[in-house]
N, C-alpha and C positions, 0 to 999 in steps of 0.2 A: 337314914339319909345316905349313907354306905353304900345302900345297894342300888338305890336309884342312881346316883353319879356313876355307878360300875357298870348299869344298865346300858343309861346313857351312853357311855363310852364304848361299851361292845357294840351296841347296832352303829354308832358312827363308823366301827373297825370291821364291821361286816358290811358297812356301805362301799366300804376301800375295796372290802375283796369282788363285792359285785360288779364294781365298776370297774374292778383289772381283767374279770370274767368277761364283761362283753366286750371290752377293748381289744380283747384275744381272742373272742369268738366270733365282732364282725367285723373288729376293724375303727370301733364307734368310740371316740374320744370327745370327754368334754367341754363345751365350747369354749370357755376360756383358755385353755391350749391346745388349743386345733394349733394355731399359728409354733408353736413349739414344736410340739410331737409332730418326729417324722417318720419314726417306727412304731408305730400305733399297738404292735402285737406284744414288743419286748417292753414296752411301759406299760402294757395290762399286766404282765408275769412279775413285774417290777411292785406293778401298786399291790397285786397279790400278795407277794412276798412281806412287805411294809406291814401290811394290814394282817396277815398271818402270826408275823414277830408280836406285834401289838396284842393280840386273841391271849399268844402265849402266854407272856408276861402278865396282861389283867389277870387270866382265868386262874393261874395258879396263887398270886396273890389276893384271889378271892376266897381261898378254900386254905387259907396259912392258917392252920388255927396248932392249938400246944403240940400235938404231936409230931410236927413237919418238922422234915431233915435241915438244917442250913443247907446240907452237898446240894439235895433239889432244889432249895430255893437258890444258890447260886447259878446253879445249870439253868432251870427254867429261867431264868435273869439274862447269861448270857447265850444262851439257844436264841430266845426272844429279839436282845440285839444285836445278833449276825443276821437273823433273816433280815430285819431293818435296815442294816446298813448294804445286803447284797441287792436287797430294793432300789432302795433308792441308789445306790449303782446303775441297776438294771436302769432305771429313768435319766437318770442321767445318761446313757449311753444313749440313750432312746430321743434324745433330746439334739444329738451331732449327728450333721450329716456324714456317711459311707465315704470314707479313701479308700474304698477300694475299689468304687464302681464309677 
């Protein structure tokens, strides 16, 4: 049951990264915050980022088994949530309009 939940959660986390991909590649935000997003490019790089930490973290505590370091498994822990939190940073930036234009 382990690996279907982990399953599950990785193509959810590789839905993040698709849909940060073409948000940065055309522009194409989805419809429920169209009305939000008003840098369309840096909340694709944002939901990337999110969705990337997420990958991190699942993937390597999928593969803990007796041999694994603690040092890795803390690294991959917080590797995982800095990209998370520079994420959604990035969207939240992505979300205010420009004082400078």
């Amino acid at each position: 049951m382990h690996w279907y939940l982990l399953g599950t959660a990785a193509l959810m986390a590789s839905g993040l990264v698709v849909c940060g991909a073409v948000a940065v590649r055309t522009g194409w935000v989805l419809p429920w915050q169209r009305r939000r997003v008003v840098r369309p490019e840096m909340w694709g790089y944002g939901l990337m980022l999110f969705g990337a930490g997420l990958l991190v973290q699942m993937a390597y505590s999928a593969f803990d088994g007796p041999g694994s370091s603690e040092t890795l498994h803390t690294a991959a822990f917080i590797t995982g949530l800095l990209l998370m939190i520079a994420g959604a940073w990035l969207q939240l930036l992505s979300t205010r309009r420009r004082l400078d234009a």
